[in-house]
N, C-alpha and C positions, 0 to 999 in steps of 0.2 A: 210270626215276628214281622215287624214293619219295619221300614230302612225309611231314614228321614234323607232330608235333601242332601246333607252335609255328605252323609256313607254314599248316597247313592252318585253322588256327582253332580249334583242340582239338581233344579225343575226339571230342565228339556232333556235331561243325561238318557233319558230313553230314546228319545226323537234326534238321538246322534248317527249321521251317517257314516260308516266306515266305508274306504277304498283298497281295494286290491291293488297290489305294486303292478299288477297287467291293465288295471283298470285309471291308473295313475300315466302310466305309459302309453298309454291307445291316445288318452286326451291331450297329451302333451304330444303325442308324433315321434319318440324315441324308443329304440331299442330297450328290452326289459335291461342288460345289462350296464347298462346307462344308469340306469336308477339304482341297480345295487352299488356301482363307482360312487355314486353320492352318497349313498347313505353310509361307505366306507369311509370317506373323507367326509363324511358330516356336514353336508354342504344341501342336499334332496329333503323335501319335505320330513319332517316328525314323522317316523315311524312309530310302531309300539306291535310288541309281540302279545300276543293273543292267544295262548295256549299254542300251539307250531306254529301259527296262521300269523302272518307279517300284514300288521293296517293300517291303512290313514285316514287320518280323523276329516271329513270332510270341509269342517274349520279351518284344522291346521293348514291343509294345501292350498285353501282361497288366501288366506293367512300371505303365505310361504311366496303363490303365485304373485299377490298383488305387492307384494315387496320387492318382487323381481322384473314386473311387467315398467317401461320406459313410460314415465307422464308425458 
């Protein structure tokens, strides 16, 4: 069975990087529970759960970052 772009999530859907909430936290300089408060209040990068495993799309947090970084 072959998965076209549409199923699969486009072209690059392979070539997607996912981030750890520790791996999101290390680069921004915050406590891991910092990042759970936001993504409580919906306010911290798109999360999405992944079978247990809590990720970020390495998109969404350049995304997320540069909407939040000062011009």
């Amino acid at each position: 069975m072959t998965t076209t772009p549409e199923r699969s999530g486009g072209p690059d859907a392979a070539e997607q990087q996912w981030l750890t909430p520790k791996e999101i936290c290390a680069q921004l300089q915050i406590p891991e529970q910092t990042f759970y408060q936001w993504r409580v209040k919906h306010v911290g990068p798109k999360a999405h759960r992944i079978g247990k495993h809590l990720r970020i799309s390495r998109r969404d947090f350049d995304a997320w970052l540069s909407a939040r970084l000062e011009p």
